[in-house]
C-alpha positions as CSV (number, residue, x, y, z in Angstrom):
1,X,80.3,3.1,4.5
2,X,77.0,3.9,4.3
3,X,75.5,3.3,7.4
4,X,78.3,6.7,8.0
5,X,76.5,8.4,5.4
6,X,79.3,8.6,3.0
7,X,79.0,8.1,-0.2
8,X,82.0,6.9,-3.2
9,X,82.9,9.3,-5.9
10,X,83.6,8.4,-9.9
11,X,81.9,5.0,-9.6
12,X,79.5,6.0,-12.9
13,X,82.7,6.1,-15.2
14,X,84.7,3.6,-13.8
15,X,82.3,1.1,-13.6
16,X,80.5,1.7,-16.8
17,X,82.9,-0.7,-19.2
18,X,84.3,-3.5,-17.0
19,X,81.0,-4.0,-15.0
20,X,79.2,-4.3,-18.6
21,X,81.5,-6.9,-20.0
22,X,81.4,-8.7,-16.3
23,X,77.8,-8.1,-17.3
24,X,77.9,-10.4,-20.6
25,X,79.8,-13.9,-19.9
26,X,79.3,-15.2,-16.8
27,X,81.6,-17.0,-15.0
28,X,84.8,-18.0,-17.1
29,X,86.0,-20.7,-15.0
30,X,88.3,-18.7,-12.8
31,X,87.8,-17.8,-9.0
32,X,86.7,-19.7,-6.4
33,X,85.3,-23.7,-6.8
34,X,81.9,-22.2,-6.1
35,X,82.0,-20.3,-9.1
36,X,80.9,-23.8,-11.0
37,X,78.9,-25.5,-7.7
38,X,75.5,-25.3,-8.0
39,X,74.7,-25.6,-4.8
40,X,77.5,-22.9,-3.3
41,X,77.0,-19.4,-3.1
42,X,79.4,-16.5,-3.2
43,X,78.5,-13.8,-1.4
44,X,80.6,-10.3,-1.0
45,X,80.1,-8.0,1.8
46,X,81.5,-5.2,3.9
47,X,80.8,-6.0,6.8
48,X,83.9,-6.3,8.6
49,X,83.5,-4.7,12.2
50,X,81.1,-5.6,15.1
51,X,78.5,-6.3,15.6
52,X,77.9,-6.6,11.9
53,X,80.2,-8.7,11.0
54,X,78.8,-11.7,13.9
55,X,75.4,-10.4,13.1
56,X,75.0,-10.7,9.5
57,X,77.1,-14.0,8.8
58,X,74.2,-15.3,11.7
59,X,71.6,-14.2,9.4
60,X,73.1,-15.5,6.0
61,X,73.8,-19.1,7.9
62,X,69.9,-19.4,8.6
63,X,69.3,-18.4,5.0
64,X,71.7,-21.0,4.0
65,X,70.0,-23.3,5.7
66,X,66.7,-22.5,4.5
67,X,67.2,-22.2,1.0
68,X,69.6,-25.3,1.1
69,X,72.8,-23.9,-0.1
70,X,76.2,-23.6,1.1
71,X,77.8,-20.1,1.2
72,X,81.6,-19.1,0.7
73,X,81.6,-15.7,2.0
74,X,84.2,-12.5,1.5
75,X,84.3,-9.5,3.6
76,X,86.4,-6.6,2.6
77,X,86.8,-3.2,3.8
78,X,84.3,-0.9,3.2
79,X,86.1,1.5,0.8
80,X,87.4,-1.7,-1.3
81,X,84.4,-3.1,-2.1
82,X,83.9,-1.0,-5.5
83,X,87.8,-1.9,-6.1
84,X,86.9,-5.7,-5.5
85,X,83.6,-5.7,-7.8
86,X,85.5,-4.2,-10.4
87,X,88.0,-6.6,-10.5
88,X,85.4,-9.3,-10.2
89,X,83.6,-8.1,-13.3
90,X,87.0,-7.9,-15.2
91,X,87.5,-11.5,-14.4
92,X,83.7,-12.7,-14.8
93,X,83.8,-13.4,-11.5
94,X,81.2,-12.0,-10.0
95,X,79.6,-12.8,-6.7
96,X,76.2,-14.7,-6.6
97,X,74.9,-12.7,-4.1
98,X,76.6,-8.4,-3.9
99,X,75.7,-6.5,-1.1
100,X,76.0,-2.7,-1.8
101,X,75.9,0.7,0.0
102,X,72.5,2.5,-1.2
103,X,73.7,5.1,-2.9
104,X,76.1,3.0,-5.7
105,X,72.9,0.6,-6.7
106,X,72.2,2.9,-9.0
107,X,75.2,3.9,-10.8
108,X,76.3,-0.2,-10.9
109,X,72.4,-1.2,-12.1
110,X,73.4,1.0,-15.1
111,X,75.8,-1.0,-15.7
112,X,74.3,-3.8,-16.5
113,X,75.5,-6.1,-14.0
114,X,73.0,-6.5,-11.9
115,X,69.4,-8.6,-12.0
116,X,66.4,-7.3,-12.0
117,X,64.9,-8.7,-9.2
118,X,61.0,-8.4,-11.1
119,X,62.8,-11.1,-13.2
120,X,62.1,-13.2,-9.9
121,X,58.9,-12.2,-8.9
122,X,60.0,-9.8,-5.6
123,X,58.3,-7.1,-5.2
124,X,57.9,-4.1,-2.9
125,X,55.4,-4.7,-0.7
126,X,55.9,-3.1,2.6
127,X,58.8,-1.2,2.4
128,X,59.5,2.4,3.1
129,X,59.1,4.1,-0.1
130,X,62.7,6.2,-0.1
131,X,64.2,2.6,-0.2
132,X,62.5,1.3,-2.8
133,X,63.6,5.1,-4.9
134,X,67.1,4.1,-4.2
135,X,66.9,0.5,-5.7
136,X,64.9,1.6,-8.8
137,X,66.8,2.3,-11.9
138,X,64.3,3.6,-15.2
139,X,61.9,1.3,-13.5
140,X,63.1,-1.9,-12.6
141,X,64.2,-2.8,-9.1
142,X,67.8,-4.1,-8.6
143,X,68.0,-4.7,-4.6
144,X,66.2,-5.7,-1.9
145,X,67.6,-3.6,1.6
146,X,66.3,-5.0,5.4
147,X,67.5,-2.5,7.9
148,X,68.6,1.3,7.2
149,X,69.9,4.2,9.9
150,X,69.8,7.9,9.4
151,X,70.4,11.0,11.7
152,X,69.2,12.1,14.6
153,X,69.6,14.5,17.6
154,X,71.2,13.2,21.0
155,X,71.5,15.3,23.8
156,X,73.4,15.0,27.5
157,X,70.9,14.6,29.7
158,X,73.1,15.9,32.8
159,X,73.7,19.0,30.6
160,X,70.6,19.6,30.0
161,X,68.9,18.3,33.3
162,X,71.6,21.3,35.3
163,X,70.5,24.2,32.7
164,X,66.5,23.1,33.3
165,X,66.3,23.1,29.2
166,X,64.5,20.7,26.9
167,X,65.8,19.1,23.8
168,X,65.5,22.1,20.9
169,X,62.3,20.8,18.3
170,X,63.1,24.3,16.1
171,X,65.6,25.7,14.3
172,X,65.1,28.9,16.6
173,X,64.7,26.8,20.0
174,X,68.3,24.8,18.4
175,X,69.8,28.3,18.0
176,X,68.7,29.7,21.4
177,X,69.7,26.1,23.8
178,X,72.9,25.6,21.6
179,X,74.1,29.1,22.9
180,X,72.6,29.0,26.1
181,X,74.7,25.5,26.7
182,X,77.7,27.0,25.3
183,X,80.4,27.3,28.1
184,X,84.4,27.0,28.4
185,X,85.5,24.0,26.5
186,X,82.2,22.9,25.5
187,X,80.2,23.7,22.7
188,X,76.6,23.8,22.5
189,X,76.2,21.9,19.1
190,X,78.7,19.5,17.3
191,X,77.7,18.5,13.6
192,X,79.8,17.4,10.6
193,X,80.2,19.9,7.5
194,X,83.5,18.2,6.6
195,X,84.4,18.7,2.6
196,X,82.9,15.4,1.7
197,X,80.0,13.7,1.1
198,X,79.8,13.1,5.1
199,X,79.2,16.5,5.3
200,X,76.6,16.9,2.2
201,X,75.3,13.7,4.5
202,X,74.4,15.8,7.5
203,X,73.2,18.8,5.5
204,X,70.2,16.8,3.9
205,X,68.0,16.8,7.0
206,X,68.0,20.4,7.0
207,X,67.8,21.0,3.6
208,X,65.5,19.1,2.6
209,X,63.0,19.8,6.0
210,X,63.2,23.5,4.5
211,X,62.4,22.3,1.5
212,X,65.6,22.5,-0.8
213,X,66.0,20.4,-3.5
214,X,69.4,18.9,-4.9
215,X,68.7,19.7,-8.3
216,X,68.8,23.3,-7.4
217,X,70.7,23.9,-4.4
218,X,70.7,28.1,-5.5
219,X,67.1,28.6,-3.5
220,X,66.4,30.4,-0.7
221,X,65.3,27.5,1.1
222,X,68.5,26.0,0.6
223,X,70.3,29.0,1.8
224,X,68.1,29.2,4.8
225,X,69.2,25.6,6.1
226,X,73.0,26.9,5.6
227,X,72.5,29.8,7.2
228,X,71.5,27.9,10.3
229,X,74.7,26.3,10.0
230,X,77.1,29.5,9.6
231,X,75.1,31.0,12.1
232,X,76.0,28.4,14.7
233,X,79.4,28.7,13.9
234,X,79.6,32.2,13.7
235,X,78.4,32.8,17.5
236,X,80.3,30.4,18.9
237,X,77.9,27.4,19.9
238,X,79.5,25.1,17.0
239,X,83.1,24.9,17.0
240,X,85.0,26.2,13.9
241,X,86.3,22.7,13.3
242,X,83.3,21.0,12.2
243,X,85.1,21.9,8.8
244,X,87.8,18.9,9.1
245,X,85.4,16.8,11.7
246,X,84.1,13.3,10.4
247,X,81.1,11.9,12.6
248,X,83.4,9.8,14.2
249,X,84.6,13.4,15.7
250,X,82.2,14.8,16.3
251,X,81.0,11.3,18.1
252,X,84.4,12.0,19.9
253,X,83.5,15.3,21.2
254,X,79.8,14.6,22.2
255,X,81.2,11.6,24.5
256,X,84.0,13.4,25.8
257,X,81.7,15.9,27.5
258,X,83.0,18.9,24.7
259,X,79.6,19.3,23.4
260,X,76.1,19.0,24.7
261,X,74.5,18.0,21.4
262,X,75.2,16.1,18.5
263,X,74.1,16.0,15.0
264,X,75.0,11.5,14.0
265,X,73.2,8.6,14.0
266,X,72.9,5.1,15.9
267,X,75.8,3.7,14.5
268,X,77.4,5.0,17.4
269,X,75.6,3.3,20.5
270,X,78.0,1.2,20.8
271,X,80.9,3.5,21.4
272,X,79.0,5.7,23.5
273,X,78.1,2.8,25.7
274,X,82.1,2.7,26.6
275,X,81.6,5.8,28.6
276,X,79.5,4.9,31.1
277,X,79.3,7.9,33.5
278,X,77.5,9.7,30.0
279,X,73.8,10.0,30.1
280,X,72.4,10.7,26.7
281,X,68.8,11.0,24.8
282,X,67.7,11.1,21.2
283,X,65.5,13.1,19.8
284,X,64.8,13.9,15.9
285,X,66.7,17.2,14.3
286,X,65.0,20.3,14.8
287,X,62.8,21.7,12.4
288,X,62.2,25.0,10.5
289,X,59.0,25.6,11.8
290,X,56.9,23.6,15.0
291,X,54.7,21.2,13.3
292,X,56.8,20.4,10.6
293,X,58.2,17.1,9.3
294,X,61.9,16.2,9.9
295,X,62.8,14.7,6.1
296,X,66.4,13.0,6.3
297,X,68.6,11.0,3.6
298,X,68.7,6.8,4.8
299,X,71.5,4.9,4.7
300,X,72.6,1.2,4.6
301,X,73.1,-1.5,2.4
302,X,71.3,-3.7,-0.1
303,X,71.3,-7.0,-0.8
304,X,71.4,-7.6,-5.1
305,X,72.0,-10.6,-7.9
306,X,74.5,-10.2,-10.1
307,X,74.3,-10.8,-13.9
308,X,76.8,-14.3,-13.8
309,X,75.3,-16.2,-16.8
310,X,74.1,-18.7,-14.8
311,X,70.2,-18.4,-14.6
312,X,69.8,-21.4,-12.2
313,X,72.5,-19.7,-9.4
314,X,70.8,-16.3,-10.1
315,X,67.3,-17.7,-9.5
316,X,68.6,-19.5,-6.3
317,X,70.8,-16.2,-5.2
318,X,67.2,-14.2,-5.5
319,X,65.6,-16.8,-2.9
320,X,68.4,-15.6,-0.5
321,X,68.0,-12.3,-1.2
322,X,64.6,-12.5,-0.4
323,X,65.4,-14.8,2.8
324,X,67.7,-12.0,3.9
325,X,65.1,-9.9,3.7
326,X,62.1,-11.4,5.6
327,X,60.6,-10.1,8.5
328,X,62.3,-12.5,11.5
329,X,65.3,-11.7,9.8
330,X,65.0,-7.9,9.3
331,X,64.1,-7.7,13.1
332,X,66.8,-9.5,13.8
333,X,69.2,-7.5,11.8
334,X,67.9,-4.4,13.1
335,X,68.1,-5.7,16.2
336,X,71.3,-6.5,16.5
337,X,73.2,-4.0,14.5
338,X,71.5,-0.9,15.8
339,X,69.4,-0.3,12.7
340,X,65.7,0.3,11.5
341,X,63.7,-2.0,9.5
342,X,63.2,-0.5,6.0
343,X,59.2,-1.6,6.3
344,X,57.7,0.5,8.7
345,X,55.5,-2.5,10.3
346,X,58.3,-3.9,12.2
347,X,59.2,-0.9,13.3
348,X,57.7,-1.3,17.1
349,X,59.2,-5.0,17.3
350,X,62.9,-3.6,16.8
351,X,62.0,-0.1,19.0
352,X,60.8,-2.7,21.9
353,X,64.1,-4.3,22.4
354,X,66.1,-1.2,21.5
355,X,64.0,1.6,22.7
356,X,66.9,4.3,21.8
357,X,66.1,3.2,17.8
358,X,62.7,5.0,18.4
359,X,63.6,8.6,17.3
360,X,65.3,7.0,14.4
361,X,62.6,4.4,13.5
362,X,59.5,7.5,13.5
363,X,61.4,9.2,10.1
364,X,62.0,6.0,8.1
365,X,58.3,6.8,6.4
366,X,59.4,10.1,5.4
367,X,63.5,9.4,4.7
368,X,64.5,10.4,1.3
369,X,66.9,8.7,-0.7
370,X,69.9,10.2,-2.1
371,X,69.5,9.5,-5.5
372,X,66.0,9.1,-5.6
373,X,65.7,12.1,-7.8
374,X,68.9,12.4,-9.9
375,X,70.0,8.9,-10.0
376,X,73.1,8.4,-11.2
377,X,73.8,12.0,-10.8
378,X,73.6,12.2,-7.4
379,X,77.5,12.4,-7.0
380,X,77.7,15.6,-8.8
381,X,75.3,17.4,-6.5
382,X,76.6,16.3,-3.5
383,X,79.7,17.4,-4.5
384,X,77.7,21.0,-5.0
385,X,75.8,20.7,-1.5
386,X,79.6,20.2,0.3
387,X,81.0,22.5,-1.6
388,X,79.0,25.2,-0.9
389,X,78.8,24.3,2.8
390,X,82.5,25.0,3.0
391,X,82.6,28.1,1.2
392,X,80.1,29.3,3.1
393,X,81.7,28.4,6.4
394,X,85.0,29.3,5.8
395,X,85.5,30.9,2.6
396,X,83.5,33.9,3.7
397,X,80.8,33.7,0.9
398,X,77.5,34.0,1.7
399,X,74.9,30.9,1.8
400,X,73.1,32.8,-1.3
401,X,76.6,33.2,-3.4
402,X,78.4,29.7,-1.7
403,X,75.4,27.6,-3.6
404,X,74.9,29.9,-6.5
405,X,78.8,29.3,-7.6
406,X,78.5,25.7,-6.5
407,X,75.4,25.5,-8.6
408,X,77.3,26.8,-11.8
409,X,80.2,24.8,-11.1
């Protein structure tokens, strides 16, 4: 799922044919009754655990109401979505209203099945400009997205209170307090460089704060970031098995006590709310240099209007859209699920009733989006970026030759 920073693989091929012919027809007649009701609409979502799940269907009730439609609403797991689309545009059934995870609006917009929402009369206005990168495709904008999460630093405030250290705000101070807290079964540092786009995920911040760039990862500024990363591993202050950890392990080992900071994000409040002898703070990853800017990828979903062939649905399924997106409900959203508003003037609304959101909600100006640059290429180079992560932590390569042979393929 997104909001885990994990991003699906192959969608640009697969999708290309079946989403395009979804694309063309509309609804054939199959599928649900509110395929033909004009005043029902389908709406497909991921959102199956909680809070989301109670959270969002509270939002999309309200915009039910206020638009004055009915909804029939289907939730599937996260890494079926893509399946269920597919088979959706096979059948020219599409949904009326899709949500998606960030990175695939790209890769389905090229497609042809989805709207542009210009064709509505949305616009921009207000929103953080990395979202609005990853909803643009060759100019036109395809989705509207309300709340997004990224990553972050949290720290055990017991820890760190008994060694009389501060949270690190460096790569150098995150070297030095990362050793200095390294002791028996805990580790100073825990961080995800799993062979996966989870791990490319939590590689961006420092990347790109050194300013790498994903169509070259072969730079010394690249290298730099992974160096950080093999050098933490290398003395000890980050286990060896951030290789096969997921951020749900490494969430593990930060709430068990096993590691005294954590590179995740706030997706994880509420788990490490179940452990309530652990006293934790949240800070913003270190940065090259003191002064600089942390620049992190954003995740979460999007809210979009499929192509179905039926303008009149399409035009009401864009009201919703833009319903689901409006600032009572964004707060709400953000609110509730542990997120950030995507417009950075509701930003202080959502930090006042969830003041841990605060280190997350000061980078959403400067968050990058993943395929804000390469678009539908984006897979490919995060395949690269993880890739080269793992050669360089285990395969004994250097950063320099791990992303020069990753960059070659």
């Amino acid at each position: 799922m997104a909001r885990r920073g994990t991003v699906r693989a192959g969608l640009a091929f697969a999708l290309a044919l079946p989403l395009a012919l979804g694309a063309c027809g509309g609804d054939s007649g199959g599928g649900s009754a509110a395929a033909g009701d004009p005043g029902t609409l389908r709406v497909l979502d991921y959102y199956n655990d909680e809070p989301n799940k109670s959270v969002w269907q509270g939002v999309l009730d309200g915009c039910a109401t206020e638009v004055g439609v009915t909804i029939e609403r289907e939730s599937v797991p996260g890494e079926g979505l893509i399946q269920r689309v597919l088979q959706a545009s096979s059948s020219r059934t599409l949904p009326d209203v899709l949500m998606l995870d960030n990175p695939d609006i790209q890769q389905i917009a090229a497609s042809g099945a989805l709207a542009p929402l210009a064709d509505f009369g949305i616009d921009t206005e207000g929103y953080a400009e990395g979202v609005v990168d990853a909803a643009t495709h060759e100019g036109e904008l395809y989705a509207l997205q309300p709340v997004t999460n990224t990553l972050a630093l949290f720290y055990n405030e017991q820890v760190f209170e008994e060694a009389g250290l501060t949270p690190p705000t460096t790569w150098e101070e995150l070297r030095t307090t990362a050793a200095a807290l390294t002791e028996g079964d805990r580790y100073g540092v825990a961080f995800s460089a799993t062979n996966s786009y989870e791990g490319t995920w939590q590689f961006l911040p420092f990347m790109w704060s050194n300013g790498g760039d994903e169509a070259d990862i072969a730079t010394s500024e690249t290298a730099e970031a992974l160096q950080l990363w093999v050098d933490l591993v290398q003395s000890g202050s980050a286990s060896q098995s951030v290789v096969t950890w997921g951020q749900g392990d490494v969430n593990d080992q930060f709430k068990a006590g096993n590691a005294a900071m954590m590179v995740n994000g706030p997706w994880n409040f509420g788990s490490l709310a179940e452990a309530p002898d652990l006293r934790y703070g949240v800070v913003p990853i270190p940065v090259p240099e003191a002064g600089g800017s942390v620049v992190a990828p954003f995740g979460g979903e999007a809210w979009t209007v499929p192509q179905t062939g039926d303008e009149e649905k399409m035009a009401t399924a864009a009201e919703f859209v833009q319903c689901l997106n409006s600032d009572e409900n964004v707060v709400a959203a953000s609110v509730g699920t542990n997120t950030v508003p995507t417009k950075p003037e509701l930003t202080d609304e959502a930090v006042a009733q969830v003041p841990a959101l605060e280190s997350f909600a000061e980078q959403v100006p400067d968050l990058r989006a993943r395929t804000g640059q390469l678009g539908e290429q984006w897979p490919d180079a995060a395949t690269k970026i993880y890739t080269a992560v793992q050669n360089a932590l285990v395969g004994g390569m250097t950063p320099e030759d791990a992303l020069r042979q990753a960059q070659d393929g």
